[in-house]
N, C-alpha and C positions, 0 to 999 in steps of 0.2 A: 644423532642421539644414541644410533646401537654400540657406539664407540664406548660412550662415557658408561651404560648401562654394561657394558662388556668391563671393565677396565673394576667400575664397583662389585661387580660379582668377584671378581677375581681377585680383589683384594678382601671379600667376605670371612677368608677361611684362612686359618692360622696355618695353616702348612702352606697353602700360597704365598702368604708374606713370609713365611722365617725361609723358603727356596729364593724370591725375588733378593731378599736382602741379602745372603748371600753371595748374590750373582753382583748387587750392588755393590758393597762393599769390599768385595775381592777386587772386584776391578780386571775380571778375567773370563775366562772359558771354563766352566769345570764340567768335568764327564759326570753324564748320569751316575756312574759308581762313586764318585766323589760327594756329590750330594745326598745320594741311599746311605752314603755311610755317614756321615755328619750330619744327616737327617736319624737316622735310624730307622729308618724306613723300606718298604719291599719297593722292586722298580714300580712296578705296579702302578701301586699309590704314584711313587713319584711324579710317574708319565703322564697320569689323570690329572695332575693338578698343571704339572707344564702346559698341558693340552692348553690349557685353559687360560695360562698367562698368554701363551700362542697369540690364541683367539683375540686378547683384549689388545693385546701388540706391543706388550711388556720386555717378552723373550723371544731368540731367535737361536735356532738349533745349526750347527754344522758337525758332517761326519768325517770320519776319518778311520776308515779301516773298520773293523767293527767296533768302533768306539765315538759317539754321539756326545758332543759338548753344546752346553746350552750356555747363554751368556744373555744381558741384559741390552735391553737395543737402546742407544744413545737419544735421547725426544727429543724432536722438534716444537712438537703440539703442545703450544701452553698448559693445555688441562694436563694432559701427562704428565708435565715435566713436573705439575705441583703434586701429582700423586707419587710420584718417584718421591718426590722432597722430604711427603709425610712419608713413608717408608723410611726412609736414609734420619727421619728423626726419630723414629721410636728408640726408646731409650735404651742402651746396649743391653744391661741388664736381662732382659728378655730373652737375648741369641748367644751368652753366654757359651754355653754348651754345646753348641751346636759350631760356634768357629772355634774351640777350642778342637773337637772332634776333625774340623775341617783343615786347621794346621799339623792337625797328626798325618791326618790323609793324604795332604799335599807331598809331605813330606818321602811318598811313597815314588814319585815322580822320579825319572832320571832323563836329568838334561832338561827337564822340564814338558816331560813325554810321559805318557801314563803307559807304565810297564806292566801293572795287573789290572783286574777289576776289582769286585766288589770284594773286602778281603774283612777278615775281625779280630786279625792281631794289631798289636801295637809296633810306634815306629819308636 
């Protein structure tokens, strides 16, 4: 039960879901400074809210050098996989701005390697 009750809190809050989907819909790893900036957001905030998809066993973090990618963990568990579903349906509209932000950002990568971090020029 502390799973599902985990799993709903952490889909409570709107900066939880537009990070998860994200992570969803890219279909990738992206570094904390990828998401702070396609977010708009201070790491801060960011980290409190990963914490928290952590917790419910949504996302899963790997490091590399001083540079922390978070990415979406693959479900097994039926309930999951239908909450992952309703996330991956809410209607695009909503994340607009935020993957648009997120194709500038990637854009920053070389070779597919994150070369800076958190940056607020354009690519």
């Amino acid at each position: 039960m502390n799973t599902i009750v985990n799993v709903f809190k952490s889909l409570s809050d709107k900066t939880r879901i537009r990070i998860i989907h994200l992570l969803l819909k890219t279909g990738r790893e992206l570094c904390i400074c990828e998401i702070m900036d396609s977010l708009r957001l201070a790491q801060y905030n960011i980290s409190k809210h990963i914490r928290e998809l952590k917790i419910a066993g949504l996302v899963k973090e790997r490091r590399e050098g001083r540079f922390v990618f978070y990415s979406a963990i693959p479900q097994k568990d039926q309930f999951l996989k239908q909450a992952v579903i309703s996330i991956i349906s809410i209607p695009e509209k909503y994340f607009l701005s935020d993957k648009k932000r997120l194709k500038k950002r990637l854009c920053l990568r070389k070779n597919g390697k994150i070369t800076v971090g958190m940056v607020k020029r354009k690519c």
